[in-house]
N, C-alpha and C positions, 0 to 999 in steps of 0.2 A: 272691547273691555267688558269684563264680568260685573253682575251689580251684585255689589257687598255691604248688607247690611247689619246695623245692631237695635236688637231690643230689647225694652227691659220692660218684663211682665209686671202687672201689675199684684196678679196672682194666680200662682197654678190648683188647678183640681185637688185636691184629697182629702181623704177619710181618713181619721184615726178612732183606732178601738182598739182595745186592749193590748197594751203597749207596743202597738206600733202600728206602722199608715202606712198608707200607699197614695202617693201623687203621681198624676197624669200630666208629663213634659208637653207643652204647646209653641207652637213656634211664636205665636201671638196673642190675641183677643178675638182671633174669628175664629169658626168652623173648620176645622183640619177634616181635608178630602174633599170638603164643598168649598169653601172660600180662602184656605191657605193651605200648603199641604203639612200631611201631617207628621212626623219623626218618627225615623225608624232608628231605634239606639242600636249599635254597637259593639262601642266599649264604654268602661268607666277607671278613671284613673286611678291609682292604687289608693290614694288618699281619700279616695269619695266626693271628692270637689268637683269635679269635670266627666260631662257624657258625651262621648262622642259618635256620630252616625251619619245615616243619608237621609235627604228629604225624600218623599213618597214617590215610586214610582223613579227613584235613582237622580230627581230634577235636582240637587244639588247637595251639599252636606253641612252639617254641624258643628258647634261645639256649645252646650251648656254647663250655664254654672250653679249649680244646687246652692251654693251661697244666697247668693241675689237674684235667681233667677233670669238670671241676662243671660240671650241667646244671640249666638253671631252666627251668621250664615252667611254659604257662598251660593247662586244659583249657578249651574251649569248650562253648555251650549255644548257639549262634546257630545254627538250621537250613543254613545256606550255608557252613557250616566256615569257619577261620581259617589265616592263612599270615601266618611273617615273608618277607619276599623278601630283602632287605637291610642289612646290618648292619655300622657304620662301628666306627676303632680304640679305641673307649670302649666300646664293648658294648652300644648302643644300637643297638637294628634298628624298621624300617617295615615295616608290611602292612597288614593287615585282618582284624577280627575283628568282622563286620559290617559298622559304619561305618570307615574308614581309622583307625590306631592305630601308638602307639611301643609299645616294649617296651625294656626295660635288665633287665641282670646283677641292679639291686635290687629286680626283681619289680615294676616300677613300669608301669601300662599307661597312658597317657595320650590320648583319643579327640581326632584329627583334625578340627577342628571347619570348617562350613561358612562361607565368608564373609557369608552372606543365607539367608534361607528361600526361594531361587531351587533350591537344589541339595540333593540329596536324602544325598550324603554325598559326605567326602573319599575317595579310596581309595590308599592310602601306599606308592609307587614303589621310590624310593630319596635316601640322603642323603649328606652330605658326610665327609669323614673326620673333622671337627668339630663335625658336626649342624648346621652353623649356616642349612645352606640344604637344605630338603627338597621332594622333587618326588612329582607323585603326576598324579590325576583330578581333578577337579572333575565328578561326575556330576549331571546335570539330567534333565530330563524326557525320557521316552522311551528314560531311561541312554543317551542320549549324551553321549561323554564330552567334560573340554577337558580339554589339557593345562595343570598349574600349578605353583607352587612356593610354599613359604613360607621366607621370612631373616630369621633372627634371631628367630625365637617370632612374626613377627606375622603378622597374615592371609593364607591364602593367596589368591593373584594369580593371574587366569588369564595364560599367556605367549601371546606374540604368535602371532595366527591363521593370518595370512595374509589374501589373498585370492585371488578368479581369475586375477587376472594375474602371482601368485606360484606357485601352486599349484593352477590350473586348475580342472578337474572335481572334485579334492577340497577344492576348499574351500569353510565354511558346514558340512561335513561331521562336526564334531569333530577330539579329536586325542587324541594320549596322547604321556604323556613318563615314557620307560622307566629310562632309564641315566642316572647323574651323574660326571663326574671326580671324584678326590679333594679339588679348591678347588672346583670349583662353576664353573668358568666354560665347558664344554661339556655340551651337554644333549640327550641321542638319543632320539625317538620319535618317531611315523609322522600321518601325515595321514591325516583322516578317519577316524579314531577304529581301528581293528584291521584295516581293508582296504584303508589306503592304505600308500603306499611312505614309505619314512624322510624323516625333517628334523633337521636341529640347530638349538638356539637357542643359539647363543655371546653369552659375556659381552663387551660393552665395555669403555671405561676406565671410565666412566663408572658403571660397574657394573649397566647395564642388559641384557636380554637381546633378541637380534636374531634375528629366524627367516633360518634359511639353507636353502632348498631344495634338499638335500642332492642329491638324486632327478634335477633339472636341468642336475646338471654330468656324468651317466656319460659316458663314451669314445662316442664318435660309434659305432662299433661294435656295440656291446653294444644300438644303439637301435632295431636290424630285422632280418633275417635270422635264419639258423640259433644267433647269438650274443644274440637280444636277449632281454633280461631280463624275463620277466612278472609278476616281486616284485621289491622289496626291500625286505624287512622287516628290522628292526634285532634286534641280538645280543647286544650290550654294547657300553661302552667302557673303556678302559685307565683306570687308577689317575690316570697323570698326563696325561690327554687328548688323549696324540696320539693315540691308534688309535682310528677308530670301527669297530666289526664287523659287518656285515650278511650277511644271506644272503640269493642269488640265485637265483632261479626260472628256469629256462631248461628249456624242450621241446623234445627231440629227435624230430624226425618231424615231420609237419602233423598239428596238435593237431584240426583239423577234417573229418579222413579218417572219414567212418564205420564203418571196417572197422578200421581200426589205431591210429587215432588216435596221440599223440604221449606218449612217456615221460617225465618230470618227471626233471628231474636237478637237485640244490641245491647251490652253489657259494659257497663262503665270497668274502666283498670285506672289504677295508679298505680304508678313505680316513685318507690322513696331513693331520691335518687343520694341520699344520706347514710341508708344502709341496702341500699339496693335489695331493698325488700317489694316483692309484688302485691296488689291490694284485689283482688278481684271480685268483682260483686257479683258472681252467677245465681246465686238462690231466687228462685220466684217471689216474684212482688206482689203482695197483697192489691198494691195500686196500678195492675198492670190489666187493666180491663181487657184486653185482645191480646195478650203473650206475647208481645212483639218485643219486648225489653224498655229500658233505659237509654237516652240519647242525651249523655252530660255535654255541657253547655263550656261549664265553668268551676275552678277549685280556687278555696282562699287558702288563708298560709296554716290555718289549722288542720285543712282535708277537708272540711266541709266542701259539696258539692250540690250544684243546681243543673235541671235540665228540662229534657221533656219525654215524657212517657208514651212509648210507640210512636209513631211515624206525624209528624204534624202536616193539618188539615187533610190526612188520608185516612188513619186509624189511629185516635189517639186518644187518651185517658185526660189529656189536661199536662199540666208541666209539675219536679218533683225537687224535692229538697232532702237531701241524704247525709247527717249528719256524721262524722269521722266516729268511725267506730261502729256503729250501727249497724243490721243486715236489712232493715227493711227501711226503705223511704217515706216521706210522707207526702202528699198531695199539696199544692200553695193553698190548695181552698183548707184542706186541712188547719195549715200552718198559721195562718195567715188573713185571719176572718173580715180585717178592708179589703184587704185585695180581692176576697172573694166578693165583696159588696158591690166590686165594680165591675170586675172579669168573671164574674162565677160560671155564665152558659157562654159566651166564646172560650175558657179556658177548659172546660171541662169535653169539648168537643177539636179541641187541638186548635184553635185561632189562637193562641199565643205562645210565645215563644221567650222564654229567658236566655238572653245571648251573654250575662258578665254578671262581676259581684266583686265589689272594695277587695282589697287586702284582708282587712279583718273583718273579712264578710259581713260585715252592719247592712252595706246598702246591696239590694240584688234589683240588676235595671232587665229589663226586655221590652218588647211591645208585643202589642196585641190587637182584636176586636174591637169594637167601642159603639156602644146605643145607649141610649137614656133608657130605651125598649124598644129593644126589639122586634117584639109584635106589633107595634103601631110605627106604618111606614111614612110619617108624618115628620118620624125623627130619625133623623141621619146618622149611617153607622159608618164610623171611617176607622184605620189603624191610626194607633196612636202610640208613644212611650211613656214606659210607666217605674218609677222607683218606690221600692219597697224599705222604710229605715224601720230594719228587725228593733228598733230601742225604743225606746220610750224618752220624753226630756231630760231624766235623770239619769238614763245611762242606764236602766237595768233594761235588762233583756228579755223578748217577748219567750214566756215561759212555754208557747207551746213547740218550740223549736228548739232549744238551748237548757233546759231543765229534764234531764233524761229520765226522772221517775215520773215526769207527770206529762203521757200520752195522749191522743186521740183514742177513743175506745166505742166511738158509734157517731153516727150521722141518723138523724131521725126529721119526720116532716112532724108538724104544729099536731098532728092524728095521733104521731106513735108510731107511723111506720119506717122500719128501716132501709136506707138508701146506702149504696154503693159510692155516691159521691152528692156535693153538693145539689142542688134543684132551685127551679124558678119558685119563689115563695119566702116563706118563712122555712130557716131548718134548724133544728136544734143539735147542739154537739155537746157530744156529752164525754168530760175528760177522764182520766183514769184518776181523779183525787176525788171524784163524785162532784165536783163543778161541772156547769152547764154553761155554753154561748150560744146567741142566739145570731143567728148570720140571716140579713134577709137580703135578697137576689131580684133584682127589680127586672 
């Protein structure tokens, strides 16, 4: 028997400045990494009520409630660790904890059951903002997987394959089905199973699902030269289904030069899947300290987008906030002057990572790094998770993010000199209205 417990914090970590904070999820009142482990988030549920993930090192998983701060966990015994990924506005989240599994607020774990002794288990994706439709794997022999769903409690169904003449060299291949809207009627994951490029299966009236090979409509462009894409792997999709998110693969250089070969740059896309319009973000980012690109995370139902910039904990800038509409991103430390209070040098060096974001983007959750300081090894640095509420009490919105005339326009130390991104210290930032904030990084 598994031991399941619930707690109710007394209170969690946060800063708040200027109109808006960033709190640090804790499983308890001890030391996360040294005396309890720590949370790794996610997802969070469209509503912003509920975060859901694994404990540290895969030992078991989550659910919190940003309400009251009560946290319910499951510890795991399965050799392969367990994880919720996603978690709808009831409190119910999907993973795996072995075989594919639910988890609720009421401690209740429920196993994913296979349709036939064909398949060796479920493995539990994501679901609907009312459970009524949930998407996962269907794993078989040789764990290839298919993509499937199950509506309404009854068996799960594999969705529609394809074949060659849809989907070419990948198909017969597998598939997986990653993302869900909040109704259920858009559905994102990739052909042939984790190495092929994205697909939707959209709902009919009819209420059946139709494979769209997402992958076959890119901009004529994007299909040879210095522009053309050598992934598209999927991201997410928005709450209410117009935005699907994908990241794009593009090399710069000839990737076949044995001497120099070619540099991997990632490039967030969305397709509006409303006027089937493409969104492609190629232009150079200012916040792209190594050229590696853009690694999107997550989109809400406006386009806004969150991620991380170049490759995390290999080469990376820090994590980015990309406003609908916009060509250039902005950095969290930027955006975001608590969260850089706490995360400022593990984010800035890629120790964090934004994996989701509400529906109407208010809350962006990830984890990260974590020291009081880091220079003095007296104090313990463990991963932790973290929520960011963009508002303030009253509901207005933190202006460096959501107020498009009024920019970041420099990063400076307490001297005067200008910095590429935030720094251990005092920094001053200076906006484009001629206001000033003072961010200091312990």
């Amino acid at each position: 028997m598994k031991r399941i417990s619930t707690l109710l914090l007394a209170a969690a970590i946060s800063i708040t400045a200027n109109a808006e904070s960033t709190k640090m999820l804790k499983l308890g009142t001890l030391t996360p990494g040294v005396e309890e482990p720590g949370l790794v988030a996610q997802g969070i549920s469209p509503n912003g009520k509920y975060v859901c993930g694994n404990l540290e090192m895969g030992m078991g998983y989550f659910i919190y409630n940003l309400e009251n701060d009560e946290c319910v966990y499951d510890v795991t015994s399965d050799p392969e660790g367990a994880e919720l990924r996603h978690v709808n506005n009831n409190g119910l989240a999907i993973g795996y904890n072995g075989p594919g599994i639910t988890f609720s607020m009421d401690k209740v774990e429920t196993v994913l059951e296979t349709p036939s002794e064909e398949y060796k288990y479920v493995l539990g994706e994501a679901l609907t903002n009312d459970g009524s439709v949930m998407i996962g794997e269907l794993v078989g022999s040789g764990y290839i997987t298919y993509a499937a769903y199950s509506a309404n409690g009854g068996k799960w169904t594999m969705l529609p394959q394809g074949d060659s003449e849809t989907l070419g060299q990948y198909a017969e291949s597998g598939s997986t089905a990653k993302y869900i809207s909040g109704d259920g009627k858009v559905i994102l994951g990739q052909a042939g199973g984790l190495l092929g490029p994205s697909i939707l299966w959209l709902q009919n009236e009819q209420g059946e699902y139709e494979l769209y090979p997402l992958f076959t409509t890119i901009p004529e462009e994007y299909l040879s030269g210095d522009k053309a894409f050598h992934d598209l792997s999927p991201a997410s999709v928005s709450d209410n289904g117009k935005y699907v998110l994908m990241t794009a693969l593009t090399i710069i250089g000839d990737p076949y030069d044995p001497e120099m070969g070619g540099q991997q740059n990632y490039i967030p896309v969305v397709y509006n899947t409303e006027t089937q319009d493409w969104t492609i973000y190629d232009e150079p980012q200012t916040v792209d300290e190594y050229g590696l690109g853009l690694r999107p995370t997550a989109i809400d139902n406006d386009g806004n987008i969150i991620g991380i910039i170049g490759i995390p904990n290999v080469a990376s800038s820090g994590s980015f906030y990309l406003k609908a509409g916009a060509t250039q991103a902005m950095s969290y430390l930027e955006a975001f002057p608590s969260y850089a209070e706490i995360f400022g040098l593990p984010d800035s060096v890629g120790y964090c990572l934004p994996t989701c974001m509400s529906a109407d983007g208010r809350y962006l959750v990830g984890y990260g790094y974590y020291s009081e300081d880091f220079y003095d090894e007296s104090k313990p640095a463990y991963w932790t998770s973290y929520v960011i509420d963009t508002r303030s009490d009253s509901g207005v919105a933190a202006p460096s993010v959501t107020e498009s005339n009024v920019t970041v326009e420099g990063i400076y130390t307490i001297a005067g000199q200008r910095q590429q991104h935030t720094v251990k210290g005092v920094n001053i930032i200076l906006m484009s209205d001629g206001s000033t904030r003072k961010v200091i990084i312990k």
